[in-house]
Every structure is written in C-alpha cells, then in structure tokens.
N, C-alpha and C positions, 0 to 999 in steps of 0.2 A: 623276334622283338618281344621286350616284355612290358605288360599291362604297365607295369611302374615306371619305364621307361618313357612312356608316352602321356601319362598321368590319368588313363583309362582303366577300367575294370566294368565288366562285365556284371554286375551284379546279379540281372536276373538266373546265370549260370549256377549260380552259388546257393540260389533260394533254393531250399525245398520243398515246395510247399505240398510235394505229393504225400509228403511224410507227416504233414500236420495232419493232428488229431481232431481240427474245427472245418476240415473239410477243404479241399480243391479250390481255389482261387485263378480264376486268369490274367498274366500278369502283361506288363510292356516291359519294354526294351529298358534297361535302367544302368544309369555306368556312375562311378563315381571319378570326382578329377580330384586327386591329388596334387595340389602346388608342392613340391619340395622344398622351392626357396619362400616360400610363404613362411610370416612371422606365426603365423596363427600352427600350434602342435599338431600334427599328425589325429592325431587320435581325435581332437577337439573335432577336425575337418568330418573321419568319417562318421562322429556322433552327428554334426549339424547337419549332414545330407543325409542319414539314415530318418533324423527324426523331421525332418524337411517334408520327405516323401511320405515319412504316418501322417503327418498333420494334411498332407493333400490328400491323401488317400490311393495315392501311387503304391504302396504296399497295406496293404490291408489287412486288418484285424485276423489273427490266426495264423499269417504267415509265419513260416517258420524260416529265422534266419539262419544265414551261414555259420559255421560253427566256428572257432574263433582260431582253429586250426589254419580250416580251412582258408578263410579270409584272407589272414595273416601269410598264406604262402600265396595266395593268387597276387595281395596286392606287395609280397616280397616286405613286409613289414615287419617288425618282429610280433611275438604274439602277446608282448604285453601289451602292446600299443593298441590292438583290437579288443583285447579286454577291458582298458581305459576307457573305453570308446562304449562299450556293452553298460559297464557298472554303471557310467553316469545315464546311459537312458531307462536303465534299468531302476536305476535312484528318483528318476524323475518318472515312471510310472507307463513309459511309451511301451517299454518292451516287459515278459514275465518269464523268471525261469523256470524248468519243468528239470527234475533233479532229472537224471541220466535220458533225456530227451534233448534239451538244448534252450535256447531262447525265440519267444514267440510274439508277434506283434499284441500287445493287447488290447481290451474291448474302449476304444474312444471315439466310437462314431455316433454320432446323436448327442455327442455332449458338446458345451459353449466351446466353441473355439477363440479362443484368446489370440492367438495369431493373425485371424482375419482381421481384426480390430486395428492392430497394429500396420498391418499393411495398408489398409484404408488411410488410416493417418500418414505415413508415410508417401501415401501416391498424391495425394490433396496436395495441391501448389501452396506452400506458404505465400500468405497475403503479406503486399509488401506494405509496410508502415507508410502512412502519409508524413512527406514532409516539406517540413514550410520554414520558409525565409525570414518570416517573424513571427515569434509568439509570445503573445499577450497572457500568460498563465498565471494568473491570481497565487500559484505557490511558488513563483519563483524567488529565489534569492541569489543574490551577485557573490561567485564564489573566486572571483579575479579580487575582490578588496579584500581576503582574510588572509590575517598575517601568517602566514605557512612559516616564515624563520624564526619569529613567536614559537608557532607550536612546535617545531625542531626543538627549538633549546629547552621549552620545557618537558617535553621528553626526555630530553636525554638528562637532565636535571633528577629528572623523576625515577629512571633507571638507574639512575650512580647511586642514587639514597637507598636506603633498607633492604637492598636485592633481593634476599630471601623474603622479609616480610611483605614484601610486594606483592607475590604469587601466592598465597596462604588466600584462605576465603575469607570474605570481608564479612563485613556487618549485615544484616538481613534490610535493613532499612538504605543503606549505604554510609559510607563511610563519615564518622562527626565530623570532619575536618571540612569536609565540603557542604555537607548540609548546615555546617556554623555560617562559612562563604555563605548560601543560600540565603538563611536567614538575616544575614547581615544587609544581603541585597534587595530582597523585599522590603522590609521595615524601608530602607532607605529609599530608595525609587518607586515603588508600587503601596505604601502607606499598610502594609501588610500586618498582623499582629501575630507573634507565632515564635514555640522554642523550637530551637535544633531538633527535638525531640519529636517533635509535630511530623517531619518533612519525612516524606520516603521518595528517595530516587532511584528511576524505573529505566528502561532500554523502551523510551516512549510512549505518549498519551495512550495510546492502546492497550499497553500492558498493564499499567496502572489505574484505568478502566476496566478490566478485567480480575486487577485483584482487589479494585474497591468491592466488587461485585459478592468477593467471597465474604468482606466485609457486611455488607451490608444487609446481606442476603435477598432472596427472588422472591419475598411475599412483598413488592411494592410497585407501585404503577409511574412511571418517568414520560416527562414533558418535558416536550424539545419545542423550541421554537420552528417556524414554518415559511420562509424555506433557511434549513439548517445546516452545520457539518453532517452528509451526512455517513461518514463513516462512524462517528459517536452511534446515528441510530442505526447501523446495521448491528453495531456492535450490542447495543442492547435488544435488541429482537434478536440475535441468533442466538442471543444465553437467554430466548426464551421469558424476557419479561416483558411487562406489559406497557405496552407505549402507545402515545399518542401526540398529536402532534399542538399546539395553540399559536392562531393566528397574532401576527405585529402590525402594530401602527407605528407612526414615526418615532415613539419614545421606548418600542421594544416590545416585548412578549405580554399581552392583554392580560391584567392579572384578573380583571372577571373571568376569561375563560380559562384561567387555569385553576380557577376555585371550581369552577363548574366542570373540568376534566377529572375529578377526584385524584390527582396526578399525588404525590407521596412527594417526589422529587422533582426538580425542576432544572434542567441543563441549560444554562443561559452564558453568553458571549457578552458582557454588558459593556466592556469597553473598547472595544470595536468586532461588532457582529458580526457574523460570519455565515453568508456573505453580503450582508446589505448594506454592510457598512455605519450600522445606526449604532450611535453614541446614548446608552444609556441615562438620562438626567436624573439627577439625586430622588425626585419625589417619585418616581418608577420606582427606584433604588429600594427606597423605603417601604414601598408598598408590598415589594417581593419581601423583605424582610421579614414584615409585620406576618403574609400570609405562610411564612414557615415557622413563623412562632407563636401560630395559631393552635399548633397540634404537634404533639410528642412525634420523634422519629420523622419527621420530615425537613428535608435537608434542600441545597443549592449546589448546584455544580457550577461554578464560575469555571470557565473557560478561558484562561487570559493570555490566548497562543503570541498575540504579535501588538501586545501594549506597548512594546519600547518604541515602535516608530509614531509618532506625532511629529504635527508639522507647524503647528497653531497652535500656541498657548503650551501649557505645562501638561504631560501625559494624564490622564484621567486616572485615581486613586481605583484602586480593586475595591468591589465590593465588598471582601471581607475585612478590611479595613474597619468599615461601619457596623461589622458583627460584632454583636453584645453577649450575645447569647447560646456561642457557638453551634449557630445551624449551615455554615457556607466550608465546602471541600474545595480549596481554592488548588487549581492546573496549571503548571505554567510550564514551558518545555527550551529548549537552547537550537533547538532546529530551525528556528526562525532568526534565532540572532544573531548564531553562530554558524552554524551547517546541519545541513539535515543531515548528511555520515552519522555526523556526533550523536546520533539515538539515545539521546538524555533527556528526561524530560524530568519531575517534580511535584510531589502534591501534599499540600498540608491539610491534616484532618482535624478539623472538631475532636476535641478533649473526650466526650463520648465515645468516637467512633476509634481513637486513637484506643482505648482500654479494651475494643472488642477488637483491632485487627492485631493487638497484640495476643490476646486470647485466642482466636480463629487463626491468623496468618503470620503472625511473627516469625511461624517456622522455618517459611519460605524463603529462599536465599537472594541475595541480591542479583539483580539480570545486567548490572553495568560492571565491567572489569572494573580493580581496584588503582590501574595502569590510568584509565581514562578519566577516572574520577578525581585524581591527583593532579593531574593537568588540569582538569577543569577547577577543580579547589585554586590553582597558583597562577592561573588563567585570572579569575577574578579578583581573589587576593593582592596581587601585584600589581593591580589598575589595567591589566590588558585590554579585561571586558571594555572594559567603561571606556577607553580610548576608539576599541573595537564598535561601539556602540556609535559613538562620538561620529565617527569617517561615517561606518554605512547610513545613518541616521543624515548626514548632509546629502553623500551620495545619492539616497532615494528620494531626499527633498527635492534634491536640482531634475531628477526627473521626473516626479510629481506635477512643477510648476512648469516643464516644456511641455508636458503630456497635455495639462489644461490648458496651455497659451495654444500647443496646435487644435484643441477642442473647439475655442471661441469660436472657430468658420462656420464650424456647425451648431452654432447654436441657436438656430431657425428650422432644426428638424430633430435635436434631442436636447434634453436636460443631462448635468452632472450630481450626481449625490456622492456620499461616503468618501470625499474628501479629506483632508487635510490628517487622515489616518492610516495607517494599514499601509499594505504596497499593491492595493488595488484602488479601483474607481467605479462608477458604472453608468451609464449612457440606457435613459429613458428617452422610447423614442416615442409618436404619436399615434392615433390608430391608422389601420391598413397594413402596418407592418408585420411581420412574424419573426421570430427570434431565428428558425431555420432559413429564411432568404437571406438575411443578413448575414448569418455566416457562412454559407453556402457562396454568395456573393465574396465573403471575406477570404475563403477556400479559395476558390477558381483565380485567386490575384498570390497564392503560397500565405498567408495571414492567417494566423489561428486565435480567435476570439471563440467566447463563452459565452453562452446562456445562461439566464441565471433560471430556468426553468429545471435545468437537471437538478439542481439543490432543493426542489420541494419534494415532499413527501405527497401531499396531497396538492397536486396544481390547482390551483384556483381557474375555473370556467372561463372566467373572461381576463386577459390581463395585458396589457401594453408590454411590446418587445423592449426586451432591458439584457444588456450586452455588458458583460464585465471586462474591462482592460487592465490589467495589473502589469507592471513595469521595474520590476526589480531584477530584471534580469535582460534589459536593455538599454542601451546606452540611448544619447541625448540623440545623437544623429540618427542611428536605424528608428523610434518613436518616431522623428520628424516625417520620416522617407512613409510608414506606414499609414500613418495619421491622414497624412494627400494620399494614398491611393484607396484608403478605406473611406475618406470622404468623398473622392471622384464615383466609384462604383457602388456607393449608398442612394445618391443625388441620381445615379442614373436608374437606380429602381425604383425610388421613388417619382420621377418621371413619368415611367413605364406606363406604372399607376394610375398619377394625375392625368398624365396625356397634356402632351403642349400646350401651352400658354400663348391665349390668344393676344398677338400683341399688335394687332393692326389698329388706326386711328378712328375714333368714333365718328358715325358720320354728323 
C-alpha cells in the first residue's frame, strides 16, 4: 500500500535532522494527510502543514528537511509540486536554504507569534447581537416610503445620456449641475445665501468634516455643544485639535461660556439639536453671530442634518441665512431625507475659506460618483424631492402625533420635550430613576430605547433619567403596542421604589 494511497506520509522518516549542522533535535511522530479530491492545490496542503508544525514547534528550528526528491517520491507527487510547497515557505521566512546542503527550519522561536492571536480569536464564541421587537432609534428613517421606480428610471435616464462622459472624473467640488440643484434648494427652503460655487459635495458629513480640517487648518480650538453628535467630536479629537465642550440651556449652547472656552470654532445644531431637540430662537441666533464676528478666523459650524421634517409652523430659517459677514460653514446632507445608502452630503463655505480650500484642497477629487450625483441633480430638479419630502414629512407626522397621544398615560411620571421636530422625542422622567433601569427594564420586554447620557462628553453629576424615542422607522400600530408595554413595566419600577400605596380608610 502506498503513503499516497491512503493520504499518510510519514514525515518524521524523511527529516534528517542527524545531518543538521544546528545540532540533534528529538522529534514525534508527524504524517502529513493528503486530500486528493480536495479544492485546495497539492503543494499549498504540504506548505500549510509543513509551516503549521514550525509555528507549533512540532519541527523545530535547525531541522533539516526532506529533500524535495525525496519527499516528492515518498508522498508519489511530482517534484515540482514539493518545490512549490518549499519556495513559498522559503518566501515567507519559515524555512532557509544552505546551497548543496538542503532546506532547514529557521530561527523563529522567541519571536511574536501572529498565529496565536488569530486562533484566540477564532475559538472566542461570537457574541450573539441582541435583538428586539421594537426599536425606538433616533437615526431611523422609513425606507418602505422611497420611490425605488423614481430612482430606476432616473437611472437609467442618466445611463442613456453621455455614456462616455459619464465615467471620466468629475469636478473636485462635484459636479455644477447639481450643486446649481443644491443651491436652488437652499435659498428656497432653508433661507440659505450662497453661489453654486460655494457648495462642495462630499460621500458624507464625515468626509467633509475632514476636508474642512485641511481647510481650515489645526492651530484652533472647537466647541461642541454638551450633550452633542458625538461622532463630529470624536472626529475632531482624533485629528488631534483641540476641543471642548459648553453647556445649554433651553435656548442652546451658553454663549458666556463659549467666550470664556477661547473656543475659535463653534459646532452648533441650531435648528433642531442634536439630540435635545432645542430649537434655536433668533436672539441666541444673534448672539453667536455677533461673538464670531468679534475676532478674525473664527467661524460657525451649523449642522442642519434633518431641518426638513417640522411638524408646527413653517421649518426654521438656517442660521447662515442671517450671515452678513461670512463667518457660518453651513452642513446639510440627503441621508436623512432620502437614504442613508445615498452617502451625500453638502457644505457651503464662507467666501474666505472658499479662496483657501481652493488654494490648500481644490486638488482633491471628488468622493461622490458622477452616476449618483446626476440622479440626485434630476431627483430634485424634476420635483421628486419635494414630493419625496411632501409623503415622508406627513408620514412622520402621523407618527409623531400617535407616539405623543400614546405618551399622555404617562404623563404623571415623565415630561415630553423636542417636539414637533426631528423624528425623535424625549421622556424626562423624575428623580429616583436611572436612565440604565429604564432600559434595562425596556431590554428584558425586546424594546430598544436610548439614553441620552451616551451623547455627553462630560456627564453632568447629577441629572434626571431622559430616554429618547425616535419613530421614523415605525409604524402607527407596533408605537401603540410598545408604548403600553414600556408604560406597564416603567409603572412597575417605579412602584418597586415607592412601595404601595397605603390605600386603607382613615380612622
């Protein structure tokens, strides 16, 4: 019977190790299995168990292995298939040749094993994801209302036209025909002031937070509101500038203490905050103005991720609207109105800074295809948006106003704020509570509710549990069904607490 028959080989037979030059080794018992009908090449097999056993230490530094002759007739292979097998470990540093001597384990004991790491991670159980029956996720958006046969046909609208020119590389800023779109729909809806020329469109608020960055350069210190997005502030600490954070009261980010942070920049959400929900009022408005046109190079980051949905009165004007004096970098993105897929977003810069990112950054090419940016130009152009806008803007109203009619029950153990904006809410509740029992409570019924504690930078010592519900991404009935079982199992923790109510008659 032959070793290759049976898909055995002997290997320690074949070592030599009385013939190394680094000295006698004692070995085990070692065999290699040949699969035949295995996908994986011959050769690959005996490199992988060859270099299997250096990394365990089953063949040890200095051995001398079989000669490729030899190998090659034990395991009936041919001999280039053992040399395949040699070259690549010999490539990769396992093994060293000695000219008219042969191939010899080499020295990799004491150094980091990479391999162990890998098997660690591999034996570790993946943790299974929690999941739940309903969730309340402040970033949701309904992607059952967006017109899919819309965006077919302008697709393939957009493929018929220019073919060639289609796939050539576009504009560094992106392309004029949709930043014309852009600017047409600012001015119009958001009170925006701004040419085509202004607008650079990005593959998302991130990105374009990162190339304002090259813009504007790292000698300045940025204030964030507190509690914030806070991917904006990871994003400015990990490019290393200097940040801090200023507290808000109900009209938004304290401008005494943002005089008193020596902050340069100031990142603000002014018409519906993020995540508190606080509507900026004009004389706030004014006062951040005034304190960035106090002092050269100091600028405003308006933030204006999800102004289209209001539910009360007419949307609130962008603050750069009221700039005079071009200090405000106004952010607005299509991920909130359209889909998040869509990784579009848009930022109009100050006449300033417009002159330096074209000097520092203009080089840089555009990060949105020129494919996606023509549907989005003929998306808006052609009234899609606005129709698009029209449906989900009712759609999150009708659930807005179930979301607060099934609140009322509870309105003897929490307050509503941040209303009639956004597609969140949020539930102030009284003291004794904690923002962990409540959800933890909300957990153990499949209910996934927030805290609004993860969104501070610096938590504040003492603070009443405050739970955010955002509902753009469920319907009228599963709200109602969650709403009764997140009030029955709130009520009975709060119980807990109080302890029963003495309700016997006085004497």
């Amino acid at each position: 019977m032959h070793w290759y028959s049976t898909g055995l080989f002997p290997l320690r037979a074949l070592l030599n190790c009385q013939n190394s030059h680094k000295g006698n080794h004692e070995m085990n018992e070692l065999t290699i299995n040949l699969q035949t009908d295995s996908k994986t090449p011959l050769y690959e097999q005996i490199y992988d168990y060859i270099k299997k056993d250096i990394q365990s230490k089953k063949i040890k530094s200095g051995e001398k292995l079989p000669s490729t002759r030899s190998l090659s007739k034990y395991l009936e292979v041919s001999r280039s298939t053992v040399e395949l097998a040699y070259e690549q470990l010999l490539s990769e540093g396992y093994v060293e040749a000695e000219p008219y001597r042969g191939y010899f384990v080499a020295q990799i004991e004491g150094l980091y094993q990479l391999n162990q790491g890998t098997e660690k991670i591999r034996e570790k159980p993946a943790k299974e994801a929690n999941r739940f029956k309903y969730d309340f996720t402040p970033n949701g958006v309904d992607l059952k209302s967006f017109p899919y046969h819309v965006w077919r046909k302008l697709s393939r609208e957009c493929l018929l036209d220019d073919k060639a020119e289609m796939f050539r590389l576009g504009q560094p800023q992106g392309e004029y025909g949709l930043r014309n779109a852009i600017c047409n729909y600012l001015h119009q809806a958001r009170g925006v002031n701004c040419r085509p020329e202004q607008i650079i469109v990005g593959a998302g608020n991130d990105y374009l937070l990162m190339l304002l960055t090259t813009v504007i350069g790292q000698n300045q210190k940025v204030a964030l509101e507190n509690p914030t997005y806070k991917q904006a502030y990871r994003l400015f600490k990990n490019l290393s500038y200097e940040t801090c954070t200023v507290d808000m009261d109900s009209r938004g980010m304290k401008i005494n203490q943002l005089k008193d942070s020596g902050a340069d920049i100031a990142f603000v959400m002014p018409s519906h905050q993020y995540p508190m929900g606080i509507v900026m009022p004009i004389r706030r408005r004014l006062e951040l103005l005034k304190w960035a046109d106090e002092k050269a190079f100091r600028y405003i980051i308006e933030d204006d991720y999800d102004s289209e949905f209001r539910y009360k009165g007419k949307p609130i004007p962008a603050l750069q609207g009221y700039d005079n004096h071009d200090k405000v970098i106004y952010m607005g993105t299509f991920s909130k109105s359209i889909a998040p897929a869509i990784r579009m977003s848009y930022m109009v810069l100050p006449n300033p800074l417009l002159a330096l990112y074209q000097v520092k950054s203009g080089f840089l090419n555009s990060t949105v295809s020129k494919v996606d940016q023509l549907i989005v130009q003929k998306f808006i152009e052609e009234g899609y948006y606005e129709r698009h806008l029209n449906k989900t803007r009712a759609l999150y109203k009708n659930r807005h106003d179930v979301l607060l009619g099934c609140l009322k029950g509870m309105q003897d153990i929490c307050t509503v704020s941040g209303e009639n904006s956004g597609v969140h809410l949020l539930l102030h509740f009284g003291e004794g509570l904690s923002e962990e029992e409540l959800i933890q409570r909300a957990k153990a019924e499949e209910i996934k509710v927030y805290g609004v504690t993860e969104y501070y930078v610096e938590p504040p010592k003492k603070r009443n549990a405050t739970i955010l519900l955002g509902y753009a991404n469920m319907n009228e009935e599963r709200i109602k069904e969650a709403v009764t079982i997140l009030e029955k199992v709130w009520r009975e923790k709060i119980a807990e607490q109080t302890g029963p109510k003495d309700n016997s008659p006085a004497l």
